[in-house]
C-alpha positions in Angstrom: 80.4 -5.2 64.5 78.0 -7.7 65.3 74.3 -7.6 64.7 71.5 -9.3 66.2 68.5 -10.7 64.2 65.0 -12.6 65.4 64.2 -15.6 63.1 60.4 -15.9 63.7 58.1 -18.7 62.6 55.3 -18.3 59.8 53.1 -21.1 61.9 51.0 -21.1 64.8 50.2 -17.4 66.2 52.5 -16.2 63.5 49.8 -17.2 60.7 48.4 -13.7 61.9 50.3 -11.0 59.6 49.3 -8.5 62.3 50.7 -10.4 65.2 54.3 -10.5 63.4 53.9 -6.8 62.9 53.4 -6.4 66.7 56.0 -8.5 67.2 58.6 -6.7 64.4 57.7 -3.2 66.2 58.6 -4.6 69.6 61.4 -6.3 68.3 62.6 -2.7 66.3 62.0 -0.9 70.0 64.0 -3.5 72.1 67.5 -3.2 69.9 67.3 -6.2 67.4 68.6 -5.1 64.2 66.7 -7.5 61.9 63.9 -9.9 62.1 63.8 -13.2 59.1 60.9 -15.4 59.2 60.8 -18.9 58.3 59.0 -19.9 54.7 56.9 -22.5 54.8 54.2 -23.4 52.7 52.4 -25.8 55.0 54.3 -25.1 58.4 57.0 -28.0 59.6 55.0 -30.4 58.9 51.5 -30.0 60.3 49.0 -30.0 57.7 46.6 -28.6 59.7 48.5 -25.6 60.9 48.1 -22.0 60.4 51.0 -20.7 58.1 50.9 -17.3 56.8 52.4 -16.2 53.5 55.8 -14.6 54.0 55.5 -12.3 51.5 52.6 -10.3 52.6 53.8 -10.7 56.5 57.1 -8.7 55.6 54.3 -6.2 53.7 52.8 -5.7 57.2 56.2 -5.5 59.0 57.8 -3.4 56.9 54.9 -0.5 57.3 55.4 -1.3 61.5 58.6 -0.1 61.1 61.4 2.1 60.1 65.2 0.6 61.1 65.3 -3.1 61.3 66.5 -5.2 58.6 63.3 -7.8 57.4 63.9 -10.7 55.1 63.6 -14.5 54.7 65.3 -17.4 56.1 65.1 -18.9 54.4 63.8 -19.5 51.1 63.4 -22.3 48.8 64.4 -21.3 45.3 63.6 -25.1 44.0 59.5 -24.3 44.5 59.6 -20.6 43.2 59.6 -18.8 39.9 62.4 -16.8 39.8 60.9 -13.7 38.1 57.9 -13.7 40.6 60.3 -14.1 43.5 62.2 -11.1 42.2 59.0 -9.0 41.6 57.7 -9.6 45.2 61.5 -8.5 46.9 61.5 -5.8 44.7 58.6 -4.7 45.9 59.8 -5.3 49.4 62.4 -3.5 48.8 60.7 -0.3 48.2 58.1 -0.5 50.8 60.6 -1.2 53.6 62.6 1.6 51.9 65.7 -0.9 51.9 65.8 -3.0 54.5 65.5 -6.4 52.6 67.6 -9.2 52.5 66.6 -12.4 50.6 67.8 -16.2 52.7 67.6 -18.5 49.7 68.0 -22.2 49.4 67.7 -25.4 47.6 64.8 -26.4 50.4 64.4 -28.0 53.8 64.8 -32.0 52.8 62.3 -32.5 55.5 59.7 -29.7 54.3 56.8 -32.1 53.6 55.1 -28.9 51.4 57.1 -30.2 48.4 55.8 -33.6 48.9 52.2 -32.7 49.4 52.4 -30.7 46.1 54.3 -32.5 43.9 57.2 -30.3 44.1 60.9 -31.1 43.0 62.1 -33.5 45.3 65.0 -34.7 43.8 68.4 -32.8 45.8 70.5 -32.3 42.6 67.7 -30.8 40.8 66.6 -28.7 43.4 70.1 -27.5 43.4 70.3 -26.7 39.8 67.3 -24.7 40.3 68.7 -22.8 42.9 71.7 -21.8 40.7 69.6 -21.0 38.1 67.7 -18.8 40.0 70.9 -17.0 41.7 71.6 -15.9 38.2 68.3 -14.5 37.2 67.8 -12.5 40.5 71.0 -10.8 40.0 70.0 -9.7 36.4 66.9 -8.7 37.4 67.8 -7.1 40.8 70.3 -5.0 38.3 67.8 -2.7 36.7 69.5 -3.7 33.6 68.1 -5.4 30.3 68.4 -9.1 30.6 67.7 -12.3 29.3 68.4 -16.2 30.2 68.4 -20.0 28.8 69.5 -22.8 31.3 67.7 -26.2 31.6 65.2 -25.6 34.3 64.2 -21.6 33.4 63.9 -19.0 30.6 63.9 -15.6 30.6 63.6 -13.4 27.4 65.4 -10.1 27.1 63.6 -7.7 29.8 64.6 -5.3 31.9 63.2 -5.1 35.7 62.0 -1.6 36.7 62.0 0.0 39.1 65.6 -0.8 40.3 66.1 -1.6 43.9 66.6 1.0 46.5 69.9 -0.8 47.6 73.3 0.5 46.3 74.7 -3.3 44.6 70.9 -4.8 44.5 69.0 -6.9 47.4 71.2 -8.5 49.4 71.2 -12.6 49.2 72.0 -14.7 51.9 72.3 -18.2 50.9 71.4 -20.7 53.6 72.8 -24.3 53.1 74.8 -27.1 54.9 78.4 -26.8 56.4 80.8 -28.3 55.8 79.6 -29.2 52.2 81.3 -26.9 49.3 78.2 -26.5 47.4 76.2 -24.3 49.6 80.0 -22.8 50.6 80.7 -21.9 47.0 77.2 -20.1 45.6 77.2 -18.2 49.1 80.7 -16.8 47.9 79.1 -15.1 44.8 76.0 -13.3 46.7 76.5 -11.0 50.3 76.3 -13.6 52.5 76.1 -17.4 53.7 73.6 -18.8 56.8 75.1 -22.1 57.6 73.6 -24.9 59.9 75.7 -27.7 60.3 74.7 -30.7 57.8 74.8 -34.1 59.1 73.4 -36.4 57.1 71.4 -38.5 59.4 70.1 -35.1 61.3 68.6 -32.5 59.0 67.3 -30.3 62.0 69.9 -28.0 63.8 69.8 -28.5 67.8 72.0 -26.3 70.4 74.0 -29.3 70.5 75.0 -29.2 66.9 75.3 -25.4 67.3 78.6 -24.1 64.8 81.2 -23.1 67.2 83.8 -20.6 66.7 86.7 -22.6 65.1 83.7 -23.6 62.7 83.2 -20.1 61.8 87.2 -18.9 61.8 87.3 -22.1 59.0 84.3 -21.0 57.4 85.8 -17.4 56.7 88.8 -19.1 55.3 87.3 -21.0 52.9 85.4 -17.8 51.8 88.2 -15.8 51.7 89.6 -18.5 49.0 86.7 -18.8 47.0 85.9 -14.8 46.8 89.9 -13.9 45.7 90.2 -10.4 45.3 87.0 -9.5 46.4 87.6 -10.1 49.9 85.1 -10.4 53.0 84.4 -6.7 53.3 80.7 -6.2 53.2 80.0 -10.0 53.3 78.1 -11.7 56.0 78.5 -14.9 58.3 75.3 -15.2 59.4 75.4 -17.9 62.8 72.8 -19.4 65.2 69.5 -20.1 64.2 68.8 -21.5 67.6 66.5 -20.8 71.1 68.7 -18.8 73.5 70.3 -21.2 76.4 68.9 -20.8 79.5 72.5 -19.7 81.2 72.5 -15.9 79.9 76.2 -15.5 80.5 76.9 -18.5 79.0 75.0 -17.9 75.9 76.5 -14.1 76.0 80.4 -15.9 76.5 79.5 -18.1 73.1 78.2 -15.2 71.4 81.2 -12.9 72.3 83.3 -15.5 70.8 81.5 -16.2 67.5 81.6 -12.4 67.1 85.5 -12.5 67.8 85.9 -15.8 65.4 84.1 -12.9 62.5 80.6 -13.7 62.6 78.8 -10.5 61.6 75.0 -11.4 62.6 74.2 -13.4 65.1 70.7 -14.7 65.1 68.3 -16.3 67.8 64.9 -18.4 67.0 61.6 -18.2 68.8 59.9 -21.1 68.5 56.3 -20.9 68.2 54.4 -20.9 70.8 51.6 -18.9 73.1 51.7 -14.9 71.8 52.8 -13.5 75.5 55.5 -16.1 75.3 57.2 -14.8 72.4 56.0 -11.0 73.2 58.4 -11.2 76.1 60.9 -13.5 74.2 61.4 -10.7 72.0 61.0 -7.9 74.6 64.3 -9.2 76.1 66.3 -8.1 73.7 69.4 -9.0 72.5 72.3 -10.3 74.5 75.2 -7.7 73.0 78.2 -8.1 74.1 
């Protein structure tokens, strides 16, 4: 089954935690199944833009509604504590009573918020940190005494109470560049990967460098080596990440055939913008098929 999911900017209108509770109640009452928002601390880089905190803006969506998954997309684990990051999805978690899932990354390469605050910017070490931090959150998303040493972070023993409301722990969804193996390869150890397609010279995903569906058959394949025994079952191929075409059946024909290549979410941005825009952007609904 496929699902449909808003990503929704953190910028512009969106700096309003109120308006992206508005706009995660409509979305709930026209049939989506999950809005993400983007997390930016200074948003795509416009110093002097509104950007709201995306922490508190789930807080307000999750108390506007009652079915729709809520969650980030994603993430950059390279600029975050681990241990505060965990306390805050936690807390999510039981708010939204279960209806979190947390994107994580090593961090948009072209997110000037690391630059302007002296924050990692070196791509290995960013990625380090990210491994680090997939480790901690699984011990303390477990509910289970735990305790960590690795180069970038420490954690003494401690145990994380209370336990999240989801059977197996918060979902993670890591979000990195196909067809590198490294973003391939931690997604195969949490409940799900978000890919874009990386190209070097191009950082910024357009609907002309949209994955296709022989992209997401091969993706599957490699996942289905990497995670052995443990299969695909319950693990998600999260695709899209882009502005709907403007051909409706043509958009619906691609989306029918990433469903049919095994993509389990399918996932359409609205860019920011003027708040009636994206009021009836996400009034449409999605395009099931």
């Amino acid at each position: 089954m496929l699902h449909f999911g808003l990503d929704l900017p953190c910028g512009g209108a969106c700096a309003d935690p109120r308006f992206l509770a508005e706009l995660a109640a409509l979305a709930e009452s026209s049939g989506w199944d999950g809005v993400f928002l983007e997390d930016y601390i200074v948003y795509s880089k416009e110093p002097d833009c509104p950007t709201a905190d995306v922490w508190v803006a789930l807080a307000a969506m999750a108390m506007a509604t009652s079915r729709i998954r809520l969650g980030t997309a994603v993430t950059a684990a390279s600029r975050r504590r681990p241990w505060k990051l965990a306390r805050e999805v936690l807390t999510l978690d039981h708010l939204s009573g279960g209806r979190v899932t947390l994107g994580l990354g090593a961090g948009d390469p072209a997110d000037d918020g690391f630059s302007r605050f002296n924050e990692e910017g070196d791509p290995r070490l960013r990625a380090e940190r990210l491994d680090e931090t997939l480790e901690i959150l699984g011990g303390l998303f477990s509910g289970q005494r735990f305790s960590f040493t690795g180069k970038h972070f420490r954690v003494d023993e401690v145990r994380f109470l209370p336990a999240p409301v989801q059977d197996g722990g918060v979902p993670i969804w890591v979000g990195g560049g196909w067809p590198r193996r490294a973003p391939l390869r931690r997604a195969s150890g949490q409940r799900g990967f978000m890919p874009y397609r990386f190209a070097p010279d191009n950082p910024f995903v357009d609907a002309d460098d949209a994955l296709e569906p022989q992209d997401v058959r091969r993706i599957r394949e490699e996942l289905a080596e990497l995670r052995g025994d443990r299969g695909l079952d319950g693990f998600d191929v999260v695709i899209g990440g882009r502005r709907r075409r403007p051909d409706r059946e043509e958009e619906r024909a691609h989306i029918a055939a990433i469903a049919e290549a095994g993509a389990t979410w399918w996932c359409e941005w609205v860019p920011p913008g003027e708040p009636d825009r994206m009021r009836r952007a996400v009034a449409s609904g999605p395009l099931r098929v």
